[in-house]
C-alpha positions as CSV (number, residue, x, y, z in Angstrom):
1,X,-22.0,-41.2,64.4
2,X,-19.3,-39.6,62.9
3,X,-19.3,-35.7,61.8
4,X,-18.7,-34.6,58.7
5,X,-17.8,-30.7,57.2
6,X,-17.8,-28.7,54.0
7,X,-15.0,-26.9,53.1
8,X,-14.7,-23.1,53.0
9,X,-11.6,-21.0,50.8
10,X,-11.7,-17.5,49.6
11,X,-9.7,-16.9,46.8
12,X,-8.5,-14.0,45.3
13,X,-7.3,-12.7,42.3
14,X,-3.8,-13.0,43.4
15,X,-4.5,-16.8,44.7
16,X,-6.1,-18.3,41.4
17,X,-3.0,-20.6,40.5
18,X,-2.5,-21.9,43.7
19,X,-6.0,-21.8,44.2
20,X,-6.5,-24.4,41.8
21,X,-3.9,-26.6,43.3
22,X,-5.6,-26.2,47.0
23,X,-8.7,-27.3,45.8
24,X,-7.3,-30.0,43.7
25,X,-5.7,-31.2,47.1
26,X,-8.8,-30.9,49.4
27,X,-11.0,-33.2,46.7
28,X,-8.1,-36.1,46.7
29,X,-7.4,-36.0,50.5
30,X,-10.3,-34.3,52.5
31,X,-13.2,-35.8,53.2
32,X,-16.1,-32.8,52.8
33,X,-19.2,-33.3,51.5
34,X,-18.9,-29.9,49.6
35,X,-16.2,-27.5,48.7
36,X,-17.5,-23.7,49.4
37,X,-14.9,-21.3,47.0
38,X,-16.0,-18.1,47.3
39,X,-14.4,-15.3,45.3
40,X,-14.9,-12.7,42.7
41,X,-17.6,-13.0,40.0
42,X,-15.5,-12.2,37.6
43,X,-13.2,-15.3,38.7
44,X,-16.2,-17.9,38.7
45,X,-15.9,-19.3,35.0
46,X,-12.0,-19.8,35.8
47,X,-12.8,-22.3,38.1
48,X,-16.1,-23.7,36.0
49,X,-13.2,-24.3,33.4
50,X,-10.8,-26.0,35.4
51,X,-13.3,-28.2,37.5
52,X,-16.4,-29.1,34.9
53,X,-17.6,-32.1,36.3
54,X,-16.6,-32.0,39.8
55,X,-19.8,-31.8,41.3
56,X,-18.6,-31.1,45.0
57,X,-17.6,-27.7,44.4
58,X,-19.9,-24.8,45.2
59,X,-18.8,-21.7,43.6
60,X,-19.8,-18.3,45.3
61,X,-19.8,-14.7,44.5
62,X,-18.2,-13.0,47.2
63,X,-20.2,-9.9,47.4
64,X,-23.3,-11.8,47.9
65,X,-22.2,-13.4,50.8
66,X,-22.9,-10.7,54.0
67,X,-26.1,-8.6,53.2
68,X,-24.9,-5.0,52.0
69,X,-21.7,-5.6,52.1
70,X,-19.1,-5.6,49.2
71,X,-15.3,-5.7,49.2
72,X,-15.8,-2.0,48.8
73,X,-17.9,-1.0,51.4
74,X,-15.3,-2.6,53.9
75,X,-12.8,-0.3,51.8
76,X,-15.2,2.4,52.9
77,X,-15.8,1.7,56.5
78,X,-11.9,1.0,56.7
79,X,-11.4,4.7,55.9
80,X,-13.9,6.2,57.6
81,X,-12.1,4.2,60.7
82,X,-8.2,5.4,59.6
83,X,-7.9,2.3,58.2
84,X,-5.8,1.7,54.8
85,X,-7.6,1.0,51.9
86,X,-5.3,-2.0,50.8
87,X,-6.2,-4.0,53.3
88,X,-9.5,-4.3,53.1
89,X,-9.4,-7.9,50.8
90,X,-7.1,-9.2,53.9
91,X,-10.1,-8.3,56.2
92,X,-12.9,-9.0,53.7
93,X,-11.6,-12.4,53.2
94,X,-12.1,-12.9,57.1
95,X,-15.7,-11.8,57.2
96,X,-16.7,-13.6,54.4
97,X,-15.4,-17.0,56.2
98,X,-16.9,-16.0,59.4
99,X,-20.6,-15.6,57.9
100,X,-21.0,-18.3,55.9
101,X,-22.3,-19.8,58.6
102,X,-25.5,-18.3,58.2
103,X,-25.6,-19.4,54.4
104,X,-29.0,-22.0,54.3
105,X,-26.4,-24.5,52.3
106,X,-23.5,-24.9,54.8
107,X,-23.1,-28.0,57.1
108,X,-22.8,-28.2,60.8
109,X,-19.2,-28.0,60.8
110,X,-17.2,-26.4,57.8
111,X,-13.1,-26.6,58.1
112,X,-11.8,-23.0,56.8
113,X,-8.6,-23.5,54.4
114,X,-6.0,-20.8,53.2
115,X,-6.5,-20.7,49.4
116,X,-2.7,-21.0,49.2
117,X,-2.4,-24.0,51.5
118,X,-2.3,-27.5,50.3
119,X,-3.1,-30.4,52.0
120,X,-0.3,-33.2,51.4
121,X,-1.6,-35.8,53.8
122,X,-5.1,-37.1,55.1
123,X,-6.0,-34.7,58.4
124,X,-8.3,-35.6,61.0
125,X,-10.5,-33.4,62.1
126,X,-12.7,-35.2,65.1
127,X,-11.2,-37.3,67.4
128,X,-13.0,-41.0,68.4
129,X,-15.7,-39.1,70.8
130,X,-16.4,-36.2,67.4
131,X,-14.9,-33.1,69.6
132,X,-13.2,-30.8,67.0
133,X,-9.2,-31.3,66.8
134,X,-7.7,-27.5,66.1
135,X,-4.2,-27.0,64.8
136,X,-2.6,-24.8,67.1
137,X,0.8,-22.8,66.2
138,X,3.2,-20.7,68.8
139,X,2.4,-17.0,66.9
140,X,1.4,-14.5,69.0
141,X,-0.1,-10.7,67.3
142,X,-1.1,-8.8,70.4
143,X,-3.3,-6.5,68.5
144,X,-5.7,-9.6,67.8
145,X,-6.3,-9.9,71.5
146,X,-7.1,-6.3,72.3
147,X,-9.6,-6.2,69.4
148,X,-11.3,-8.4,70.8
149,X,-11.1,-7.7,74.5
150,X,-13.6,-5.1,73.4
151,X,-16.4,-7.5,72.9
152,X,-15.5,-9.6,76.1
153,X,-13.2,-12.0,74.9
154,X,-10.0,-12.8,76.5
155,X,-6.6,-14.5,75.8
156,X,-7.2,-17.7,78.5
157,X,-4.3,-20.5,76.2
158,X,-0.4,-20.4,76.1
159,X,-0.9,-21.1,72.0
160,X,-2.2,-19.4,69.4
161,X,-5.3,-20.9,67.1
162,X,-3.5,-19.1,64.2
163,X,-3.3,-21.4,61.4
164,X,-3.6,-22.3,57.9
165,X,-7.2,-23.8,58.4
166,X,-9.6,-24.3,61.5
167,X,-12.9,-26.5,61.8
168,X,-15.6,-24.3,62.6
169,X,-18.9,-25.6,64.5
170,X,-21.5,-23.1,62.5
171,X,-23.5,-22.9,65.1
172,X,-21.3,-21.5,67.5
173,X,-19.6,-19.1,64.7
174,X,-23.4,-18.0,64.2
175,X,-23.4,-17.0,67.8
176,X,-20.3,-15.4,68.0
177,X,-21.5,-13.0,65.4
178,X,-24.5,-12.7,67.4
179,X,-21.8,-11.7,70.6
180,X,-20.6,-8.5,68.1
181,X,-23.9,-7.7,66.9
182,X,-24.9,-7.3,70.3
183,X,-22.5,-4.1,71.0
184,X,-24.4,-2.5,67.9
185,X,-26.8,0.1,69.3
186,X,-26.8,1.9,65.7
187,X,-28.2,-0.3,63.8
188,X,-25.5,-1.4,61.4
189,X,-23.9,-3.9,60.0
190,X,-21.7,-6.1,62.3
191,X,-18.7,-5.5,60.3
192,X,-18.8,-2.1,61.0
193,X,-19.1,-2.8,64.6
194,X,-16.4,-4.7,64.4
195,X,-14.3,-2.6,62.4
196,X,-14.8,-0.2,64.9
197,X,-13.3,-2.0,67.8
198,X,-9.9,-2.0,66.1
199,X,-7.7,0.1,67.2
200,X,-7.0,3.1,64.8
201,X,-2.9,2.3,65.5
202,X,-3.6,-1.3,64.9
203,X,-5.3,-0.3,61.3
204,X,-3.2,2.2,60.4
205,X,-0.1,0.9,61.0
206,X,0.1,-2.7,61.4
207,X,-3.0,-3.0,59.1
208,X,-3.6,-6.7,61.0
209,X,-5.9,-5.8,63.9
210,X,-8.0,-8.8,63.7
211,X,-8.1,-12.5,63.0
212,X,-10.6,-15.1,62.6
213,X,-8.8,-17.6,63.8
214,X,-7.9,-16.3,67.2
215,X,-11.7,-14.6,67.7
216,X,-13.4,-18.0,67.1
217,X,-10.8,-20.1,69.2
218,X,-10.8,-17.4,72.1
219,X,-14.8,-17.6,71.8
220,X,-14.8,-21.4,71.5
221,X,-12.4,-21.9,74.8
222,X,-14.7,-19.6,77.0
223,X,-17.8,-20.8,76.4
224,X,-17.4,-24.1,74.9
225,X,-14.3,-25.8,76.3
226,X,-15.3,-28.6,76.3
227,X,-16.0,-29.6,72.8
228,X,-12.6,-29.3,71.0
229,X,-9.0,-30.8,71.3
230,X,-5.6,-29.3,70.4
231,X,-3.1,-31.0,67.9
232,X,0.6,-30.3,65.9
233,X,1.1,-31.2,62.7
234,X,3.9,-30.8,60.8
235,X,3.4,-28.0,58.2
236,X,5.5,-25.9,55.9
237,X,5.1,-21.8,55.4
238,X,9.1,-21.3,53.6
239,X,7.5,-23.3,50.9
240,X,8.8,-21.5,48.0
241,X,12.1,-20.4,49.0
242,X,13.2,-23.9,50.2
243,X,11.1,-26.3,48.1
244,X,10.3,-24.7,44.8
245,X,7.0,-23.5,42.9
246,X,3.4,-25.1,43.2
247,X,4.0,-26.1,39.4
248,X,6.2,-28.9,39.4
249,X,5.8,-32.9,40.5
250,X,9.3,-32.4,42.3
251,X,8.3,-29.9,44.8
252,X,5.0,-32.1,46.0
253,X,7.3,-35.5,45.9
254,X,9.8,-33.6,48.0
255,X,7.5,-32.3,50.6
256,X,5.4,-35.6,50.7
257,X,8.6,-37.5,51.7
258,X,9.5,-34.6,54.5
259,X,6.2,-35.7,56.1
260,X,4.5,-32.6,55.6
261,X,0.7,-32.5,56.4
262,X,0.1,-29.2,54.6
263,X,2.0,-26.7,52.9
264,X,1.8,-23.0,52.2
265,X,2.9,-20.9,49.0
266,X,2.9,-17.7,50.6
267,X,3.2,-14.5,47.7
268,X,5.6,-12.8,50.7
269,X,7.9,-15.9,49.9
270,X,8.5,-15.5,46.9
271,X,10.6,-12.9,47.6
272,X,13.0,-14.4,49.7
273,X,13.7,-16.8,46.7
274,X,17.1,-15.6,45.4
275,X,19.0,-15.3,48.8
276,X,22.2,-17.4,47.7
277,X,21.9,-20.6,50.7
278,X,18.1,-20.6,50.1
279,X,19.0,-21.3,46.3
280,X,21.4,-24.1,47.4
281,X,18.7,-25.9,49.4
282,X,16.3,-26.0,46.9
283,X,18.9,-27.5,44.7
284,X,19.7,-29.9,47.6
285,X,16.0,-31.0,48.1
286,X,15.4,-31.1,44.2
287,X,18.5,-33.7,43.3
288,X,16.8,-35.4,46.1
289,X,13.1,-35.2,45.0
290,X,15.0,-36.3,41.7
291,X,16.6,-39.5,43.2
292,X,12.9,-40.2,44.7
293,X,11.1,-40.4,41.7
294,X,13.4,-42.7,39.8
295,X,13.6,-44.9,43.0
296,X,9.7,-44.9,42.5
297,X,10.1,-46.0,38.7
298,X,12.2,-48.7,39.8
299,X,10.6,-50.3,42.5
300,X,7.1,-49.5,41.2
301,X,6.4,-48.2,45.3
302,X,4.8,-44.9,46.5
303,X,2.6,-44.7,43.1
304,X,-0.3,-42.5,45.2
305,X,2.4,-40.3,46.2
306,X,4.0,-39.7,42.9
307,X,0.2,-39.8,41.0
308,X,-0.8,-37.1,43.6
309,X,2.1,-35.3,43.0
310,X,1.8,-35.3,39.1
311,X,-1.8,-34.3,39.9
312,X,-1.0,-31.1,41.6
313,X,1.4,-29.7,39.7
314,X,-0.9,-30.5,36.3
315,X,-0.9,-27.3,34.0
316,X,-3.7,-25.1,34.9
317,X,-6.4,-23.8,32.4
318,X,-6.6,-20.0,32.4
């Protein structure tokens, strides 16, 4: 029998454009059963507005997620740890994706999905005997691995299971959480206990001290090899600098015919914009996308690509 999954985004108020487009993308081309967006309450009606009869979405209030625990009592526990302040959304937004799992609605499996990644291709997500395929990437944050040496998890891979999405077996994410709960002898919450295992340098400085992504895939290969497989797909992060904004039909058409599988609009991107041979690539791939599109017209091929496209980049209701 084949599996399926929910989908699970958090998406802030700095996301809420490209949010729209990400979710737009995961109704045409994924195949959950329910999209999870979980975010401010203030941001609910903006996505009741732009999605009013698309009955797959489940919209969420973010602080009523993880009992007792708000965006700012992480702000809190981050300073009582030497933490900064401004990071605690980067590390809210990982805790709030970890413990859904518990939530009485979610599935068996639920694929996590960056709020400003969209998905430009069908993904598979079980292979032909249902073990879990998991995008792997090269990246390497050492800091990640020493966090969470402290609850007896090691670095076993040559790869890293950072990415811009990972399918989650609840279950197993249910135990995990269990695994940090269990070095709690105060009785507290377990983000606090896990807070608590970062190192102050790695908060303080870096401000990245743990990830999600590389907990549940260390926890997953030590105590459940058996049930996933490894893939590459090709993906984009230099999405704005080299393609152009998550507005316009050329940018989609454009990275559709690159054979992208995903692609991210990163805010850190946007700065790199206005560096002069960035400018002239995106000129380049635009006179192309360009050339595409009347080629399209012409020969009446590629209409799913181009309707997609159009699809994506519609104007969004704020």
């Amino acid at each position: 029998m084949k599996n399926t999954y929910d989908v699970v985004t958090c998406i802030s108020k700095n996301h809420l454009e490209i949010g729209i487009r990400t979710i737009r993308s995961l109704i045409k081309l994924s195949e959950a059963k329910r999209i999870f967006i979980i975010t401010s309450e203030k941001n609910i009606n903006f996505f009741k507005n732009n999605f009013p009869r698309e009955k797959s979405l489940i919209i969420l209030n973010e602080d009523k997620i993880i009992p007792n625990i708000k965006l700012i009592d992480v702000v809190h526990i981050l300073k009582e740890y030497g933490g900064e302040a401004g990071r605690a959304g980067w590390y809210f937004q990982q805790f709030l994706k970890m413990h859904i799992s518990r939530h009485p609605q979610i599935s068996k499996y639920y694929l996590i999905w960056d709020s400003d990644t969209v998905m430009l291709k069908k993904i598979k997500f079980f292979d032909k005997s249902n073990k879990s395929i998991i995008n792997t990437s090269k990246e390497f944050h050492k800091p990640y691995f020493q966090t969470i040496r402290n609850f007896g998890l090691l670095k076993t891979n040559n790869f890293s299971f950072i990415s811009e999405h990972m399918i989650v077996n609840s279950e197993i994410m249910n135990n995990l959480i269990s695994l940090i709960e269990e070095g709690n002898n105060e009785n507290i919450s377990w983000i606090k206990t896990l807070i608590s295992y970062i190192d102050k340098d790695h908060l303080y400085e870096t401000g990245s001290g743990f990830s999600e992504f590389e907990t549940y895939g260390t926890y997953l290969s030590k105590y459940h090899p058996d049930s996933f497989v490894t893939n590459k797909l090709k993906s984009c992060r230099n999405t704005y600098s080299i393609y152009g904004k998550h507005n316009q039909i050329n940018t989609f058409i454009i990275l559709s015919f690159y054979g992208y599988y995903w692609a991210s609009f990163e805010n850190w991107d946007l700065k790199t914009q206005n560096f002069q041979n960035l400018r002239l690539i995106r000129i380049l791939n635009n006179l192309i996308a360009n050339f595409l599109i009347i080629f399209m017209s012409i020969t009446n091929s590629h209409k799913q690509n181009f309707e997609l496209s159009r699809y994506l980049a519609m104007p969004i209701i704020k």
